[in-house]
C-alpha atoms as a printed R data frame, in Angstrom:
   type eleno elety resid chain resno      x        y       z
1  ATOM     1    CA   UNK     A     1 67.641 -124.881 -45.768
2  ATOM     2    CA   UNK     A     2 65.563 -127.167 -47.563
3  ATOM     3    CA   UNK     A     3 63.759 -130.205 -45.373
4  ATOM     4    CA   UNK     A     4 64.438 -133.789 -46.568
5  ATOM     5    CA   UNK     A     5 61.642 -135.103 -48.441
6  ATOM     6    CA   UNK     A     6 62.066 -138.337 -45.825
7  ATOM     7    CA   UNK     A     7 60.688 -136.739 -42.563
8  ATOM     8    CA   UNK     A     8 57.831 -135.048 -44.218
9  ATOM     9    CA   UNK     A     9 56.057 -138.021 -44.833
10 ATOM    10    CA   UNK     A    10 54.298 -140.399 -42.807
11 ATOM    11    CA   UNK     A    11 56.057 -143.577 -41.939
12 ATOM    12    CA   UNK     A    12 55.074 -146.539 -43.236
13 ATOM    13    CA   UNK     A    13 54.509 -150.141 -41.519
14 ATOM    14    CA   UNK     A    14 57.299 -151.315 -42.763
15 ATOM    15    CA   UNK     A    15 59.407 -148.217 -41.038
16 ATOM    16    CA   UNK     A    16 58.180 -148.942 -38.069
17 ATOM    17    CA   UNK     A    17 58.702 -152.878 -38.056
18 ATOM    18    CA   UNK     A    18 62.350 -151.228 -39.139
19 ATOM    19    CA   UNK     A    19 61.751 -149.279 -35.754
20 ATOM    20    CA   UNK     A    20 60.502 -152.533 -33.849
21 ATOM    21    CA   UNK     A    21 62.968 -154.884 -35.021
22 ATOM    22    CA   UNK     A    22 66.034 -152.191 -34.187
23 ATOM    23    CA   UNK     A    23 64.802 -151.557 -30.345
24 ATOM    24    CA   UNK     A    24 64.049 -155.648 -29.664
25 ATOM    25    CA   UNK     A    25 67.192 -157.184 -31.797
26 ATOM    26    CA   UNK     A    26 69.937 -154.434 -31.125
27 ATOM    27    CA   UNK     A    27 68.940 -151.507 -28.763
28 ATOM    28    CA   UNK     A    28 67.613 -153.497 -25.660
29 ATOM    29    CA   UNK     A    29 70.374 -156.077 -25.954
30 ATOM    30    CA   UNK     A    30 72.967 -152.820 -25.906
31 ATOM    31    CA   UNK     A    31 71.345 -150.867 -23.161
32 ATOM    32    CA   UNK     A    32 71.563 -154.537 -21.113
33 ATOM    33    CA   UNK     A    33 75.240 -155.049 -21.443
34 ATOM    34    CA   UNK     A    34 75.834 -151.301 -20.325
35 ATOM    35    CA   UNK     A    35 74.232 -152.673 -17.116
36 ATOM    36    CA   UNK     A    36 71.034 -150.947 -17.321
37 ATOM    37    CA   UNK     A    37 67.323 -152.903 -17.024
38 ATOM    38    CA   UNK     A    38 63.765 -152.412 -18.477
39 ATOM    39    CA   UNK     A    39 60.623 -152.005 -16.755
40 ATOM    40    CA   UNK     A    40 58.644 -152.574 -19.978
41 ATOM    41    CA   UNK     A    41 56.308 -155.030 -21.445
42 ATOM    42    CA   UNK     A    42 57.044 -155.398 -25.109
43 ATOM    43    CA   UNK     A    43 54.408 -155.361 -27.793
44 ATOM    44    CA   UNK     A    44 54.032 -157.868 -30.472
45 ATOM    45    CA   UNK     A    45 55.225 -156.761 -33.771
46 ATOM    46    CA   UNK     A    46 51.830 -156.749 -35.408
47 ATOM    47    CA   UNK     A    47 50.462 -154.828 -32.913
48 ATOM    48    CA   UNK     A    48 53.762 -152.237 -32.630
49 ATOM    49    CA   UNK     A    49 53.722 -151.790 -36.630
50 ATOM    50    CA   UNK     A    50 49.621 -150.880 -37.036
51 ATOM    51    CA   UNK     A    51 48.733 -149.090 -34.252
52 ATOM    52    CA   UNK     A    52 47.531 -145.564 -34.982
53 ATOM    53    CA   UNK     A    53 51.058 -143.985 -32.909
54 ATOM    54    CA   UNK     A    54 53.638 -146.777 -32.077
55 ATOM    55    CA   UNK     A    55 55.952 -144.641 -30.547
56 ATOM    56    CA   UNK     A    56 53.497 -143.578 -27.755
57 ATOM    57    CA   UNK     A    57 52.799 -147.648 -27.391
58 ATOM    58    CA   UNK     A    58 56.071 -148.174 -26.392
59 ATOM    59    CA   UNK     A    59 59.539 -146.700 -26.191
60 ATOM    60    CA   UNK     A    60 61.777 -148.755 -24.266
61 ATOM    61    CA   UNK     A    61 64.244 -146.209 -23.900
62 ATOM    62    CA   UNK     A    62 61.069 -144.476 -21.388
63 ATOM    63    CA   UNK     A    63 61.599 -147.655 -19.736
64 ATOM    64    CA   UNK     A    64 65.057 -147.678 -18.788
65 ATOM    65    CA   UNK     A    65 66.157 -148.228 -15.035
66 ATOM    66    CA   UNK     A    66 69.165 -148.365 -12.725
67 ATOM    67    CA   UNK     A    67 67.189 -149.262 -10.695
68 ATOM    68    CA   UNK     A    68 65.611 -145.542 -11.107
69 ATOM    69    CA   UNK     A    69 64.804 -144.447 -14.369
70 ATOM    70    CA   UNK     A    70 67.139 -142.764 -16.872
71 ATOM    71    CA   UNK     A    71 66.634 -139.133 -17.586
72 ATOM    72    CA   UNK     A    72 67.078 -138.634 -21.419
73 ATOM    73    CA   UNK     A    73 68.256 -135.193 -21.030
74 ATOM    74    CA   UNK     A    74 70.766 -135.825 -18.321
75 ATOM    75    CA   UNK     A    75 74.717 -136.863 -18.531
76 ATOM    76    CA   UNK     A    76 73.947 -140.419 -17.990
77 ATOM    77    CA   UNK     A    77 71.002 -140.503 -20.706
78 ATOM    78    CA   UNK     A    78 73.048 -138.717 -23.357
79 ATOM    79    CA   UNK     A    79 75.906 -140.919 -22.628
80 ATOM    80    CA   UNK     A    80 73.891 -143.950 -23.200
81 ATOM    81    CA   UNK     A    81 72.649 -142.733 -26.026
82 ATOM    82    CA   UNK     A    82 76.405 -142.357 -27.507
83 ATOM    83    CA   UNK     A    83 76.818 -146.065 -26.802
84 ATOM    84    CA   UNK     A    84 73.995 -147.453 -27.688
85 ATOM    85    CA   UNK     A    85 71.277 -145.228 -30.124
86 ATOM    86    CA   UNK     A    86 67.527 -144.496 -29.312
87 ATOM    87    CA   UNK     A    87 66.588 -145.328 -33.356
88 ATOM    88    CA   UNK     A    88 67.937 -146.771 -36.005
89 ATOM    89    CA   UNK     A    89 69.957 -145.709 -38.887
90 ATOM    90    CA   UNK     A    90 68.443 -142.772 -41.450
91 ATOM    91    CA   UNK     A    91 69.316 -145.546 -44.123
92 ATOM    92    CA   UNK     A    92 67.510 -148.577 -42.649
93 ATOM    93    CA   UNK     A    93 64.790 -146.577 -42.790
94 ATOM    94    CA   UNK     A    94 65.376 -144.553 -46.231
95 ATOM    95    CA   UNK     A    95 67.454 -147.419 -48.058
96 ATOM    96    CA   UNK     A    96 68.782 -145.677 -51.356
């Protein structure tokens, strides 16, 4: 099998303000209306988007209670996951 040219490079800000914008604007709002809550403090985009690793800066999906916190390997997680997905699209990311 040959690996996709795509995940063999670094990301680039803009990726990860693709990353940032997905989580804030559509994730977070999903995992909400499954009835689900966040014990997170979210990071401005400016600092998200330049820091050396953004996704150890913040995940909200880490973040995720009920009221205890979501395992991401159990049922519930991968259920939640079905519903409402931890990243964005392949193409937001690598538009043709």
């Amino acid at each position: 099998y040959f690996r996709d040219p795509n995940f063999s490079q670094a990301l680039t800000e803009e990726q990860y303000g693709v990353f940032y914008d997905y989580k804030v604007s559509w994730f977070m709002p999903c995992v909400e209306a499954e009835g689900y809550g966040f014990d997170t403090e979210i990071p401005t985009r400016g600092i998200y988007v330049t820091n050396e690793n953004p996704f150890v800066l913040w995940d909200p999906f880490l973040d995720i209670t009920r009221p205890y916190r979501v395992v991401e390997s159990s049922e519930e997680g991968q259920a939640l996951q079905r519903v409402c997905p931890r990243n964005p699209p392949d193409a937001a990311l690598w538009p043709s």
